[in-house]
N, C-alpha and C positions, 0 to 999 in steps of 0.2 A: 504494500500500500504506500503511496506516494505522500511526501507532506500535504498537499492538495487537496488529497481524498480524506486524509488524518483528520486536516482542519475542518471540512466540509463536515462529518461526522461527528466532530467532538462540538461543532456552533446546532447543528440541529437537536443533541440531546441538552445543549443550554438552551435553547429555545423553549425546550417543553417543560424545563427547570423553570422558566420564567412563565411560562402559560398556564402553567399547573400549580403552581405550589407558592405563587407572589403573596397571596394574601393566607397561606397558612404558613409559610416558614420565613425568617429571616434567609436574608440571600445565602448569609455563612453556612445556614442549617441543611440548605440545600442536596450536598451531597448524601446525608442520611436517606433519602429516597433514591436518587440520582443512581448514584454507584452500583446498589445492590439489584437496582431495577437495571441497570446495564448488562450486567454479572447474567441474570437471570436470562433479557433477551437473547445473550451468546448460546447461554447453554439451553434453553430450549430451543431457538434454531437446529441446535448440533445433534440434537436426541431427534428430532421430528419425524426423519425416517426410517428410526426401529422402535417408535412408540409404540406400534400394535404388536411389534415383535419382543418389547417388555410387557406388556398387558398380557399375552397368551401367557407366557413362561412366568408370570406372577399367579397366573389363572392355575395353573399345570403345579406347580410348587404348593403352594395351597392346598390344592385339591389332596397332594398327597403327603401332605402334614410336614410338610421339608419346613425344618426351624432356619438352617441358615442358606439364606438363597442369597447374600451378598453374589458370591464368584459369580455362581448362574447370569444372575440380573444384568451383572456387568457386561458377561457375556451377550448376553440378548442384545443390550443395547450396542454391543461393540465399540463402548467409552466405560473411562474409569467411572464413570456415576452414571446415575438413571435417574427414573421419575416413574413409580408405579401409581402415579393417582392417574385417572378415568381425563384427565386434562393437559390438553397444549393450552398456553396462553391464549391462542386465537378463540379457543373452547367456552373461555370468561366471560366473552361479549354477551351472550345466552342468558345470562342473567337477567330474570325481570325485577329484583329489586337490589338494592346495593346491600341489605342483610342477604339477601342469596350469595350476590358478589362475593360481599365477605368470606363466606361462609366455604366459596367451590374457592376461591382464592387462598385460603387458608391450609384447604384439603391440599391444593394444588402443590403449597412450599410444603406441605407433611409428607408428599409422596419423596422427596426427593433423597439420593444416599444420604449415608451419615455422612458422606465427608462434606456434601454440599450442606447439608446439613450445620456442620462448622463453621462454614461462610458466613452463612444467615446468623447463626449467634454473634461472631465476631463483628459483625453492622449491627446488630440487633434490632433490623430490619420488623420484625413482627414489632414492636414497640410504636410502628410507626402507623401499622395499619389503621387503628381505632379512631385515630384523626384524619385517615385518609377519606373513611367511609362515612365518617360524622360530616365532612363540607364535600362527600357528594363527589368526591376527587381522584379516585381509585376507580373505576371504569374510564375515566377520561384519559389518566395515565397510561392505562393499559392499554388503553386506541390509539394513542399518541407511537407509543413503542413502536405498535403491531404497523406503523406506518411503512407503506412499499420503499418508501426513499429512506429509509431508516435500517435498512438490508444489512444486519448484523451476522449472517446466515454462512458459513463456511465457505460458502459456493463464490460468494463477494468477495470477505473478507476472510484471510489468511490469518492463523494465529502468532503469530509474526504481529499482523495488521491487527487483531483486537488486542494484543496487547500493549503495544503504543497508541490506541486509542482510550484505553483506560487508564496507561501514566497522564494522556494529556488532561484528562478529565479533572485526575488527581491534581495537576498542576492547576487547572484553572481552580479550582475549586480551593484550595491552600494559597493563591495568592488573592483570592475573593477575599479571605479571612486575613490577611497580609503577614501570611505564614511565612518564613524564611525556608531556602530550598531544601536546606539540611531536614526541615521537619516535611517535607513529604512522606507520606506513608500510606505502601500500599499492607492490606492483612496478611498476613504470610500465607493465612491458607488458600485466600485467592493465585497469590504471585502462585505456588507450588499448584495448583490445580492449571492455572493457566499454562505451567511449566509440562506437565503432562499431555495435555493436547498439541502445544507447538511438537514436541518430540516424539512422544511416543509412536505415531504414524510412521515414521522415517526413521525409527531406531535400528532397523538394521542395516542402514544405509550410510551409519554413521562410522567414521576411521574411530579406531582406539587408538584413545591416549589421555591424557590428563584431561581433566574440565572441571569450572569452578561448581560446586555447589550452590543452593537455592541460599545458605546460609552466607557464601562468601558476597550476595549481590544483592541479598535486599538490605 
């Protein structure tokens, strides 16, 4: 992804920062929504084509009283994580009321692995929802996202490219707050989960030899 395309991407998810959330959040608080609702649109993109192919083998596991279906799941989906709830983001629109919303939105981040799972605690992202749905705000978001020009979706964007779109995020968002560079900070268990998808695809395509760890770079 080109600086071009970076900046095109990182000014349309400020856009919806400002369309959405002006009169519930100060500009600073922004990223509490922002970031974890970015995180989210990658990773549901990147699941979308073995979702029914996690829903069967969650169906299948189940059925036959399997306690630990981690490996399986992961399998199924063909990524380190999955999302066993009945929902893609695009699935939320469906809601006729914003207590529904709530409610299949909630199921939605429950279905997800434990590691994604960590993310979410580490934003504490669910903290946010109860004011989302109180001004009516949380469908909107989620349409805003689901936007075609907002194409977060592997096929567009390279993990390479979503992950320099999320330091930029983090930059605008830290100097919004007139944060100095040194306190940038991405969660470690995003940076390491984002680290898994850049690589993992292309692991054995890779020369041995030395490389820094996730710890040497964040």
């Amino acid at each position: 992804m080109n600086s071009t395309t970076n900046q095109r991407l990182a000014q349309l998810i400020w856009n919806i920062a400002d369309d959405v959330l002006r009169d519930l959040y100060v500009r600073g608080k922004y990223r509490d929504v922002i970031l974890p609702m970015t995180v989210l649109r990658r990773l549901d993109s990147v699941l979308a084509e073995t979702k029914q192919n996690v829903l069967s083998t969650k169906k299948t596991l189940d059925a036959a009283s399997i306690v630990n279906q981690d490996a399986a799941l992961r399998q199924a989906a063909a990524q380190d994580f999955y999302n066993t709830s009945p929902f893609l983001l695009k699935d939320l629109r469906a809601a006729s009321t914003q207590m529904q919303l709530r409610q299949n939105f909630e199921a939605y981040l429950d279905g997800f692995s434990p590691n994604v799972q960590e993310i979410l605690e580490n934003f504490e992202f669910r903290n946010q929802i109860p004011r989302l749905t109180k001004a009516d705000a949380l469908g909107t978001l989620i349409e805003k996202f689901l936007d075609p020009t907002l194409d977060l979706s592997p096929k567009s964007l390279d993990n390479h490219g979503m992950g320099s779109l999320f330091e930029e995020l983090v930059r605008r968002f830290n100097e919004e707050n007139n944060e100095e560079a040194g306190e940038h900070w991405t969660p470690r268990d995003v940076v390491k989960l984002m680290t898994r998808l850049m690589f993992e695809p292309i692991a054995d395509s890779i020369p041995d030899g030395t490389y820094m760890s996730e710890s040497d770079w964040v």
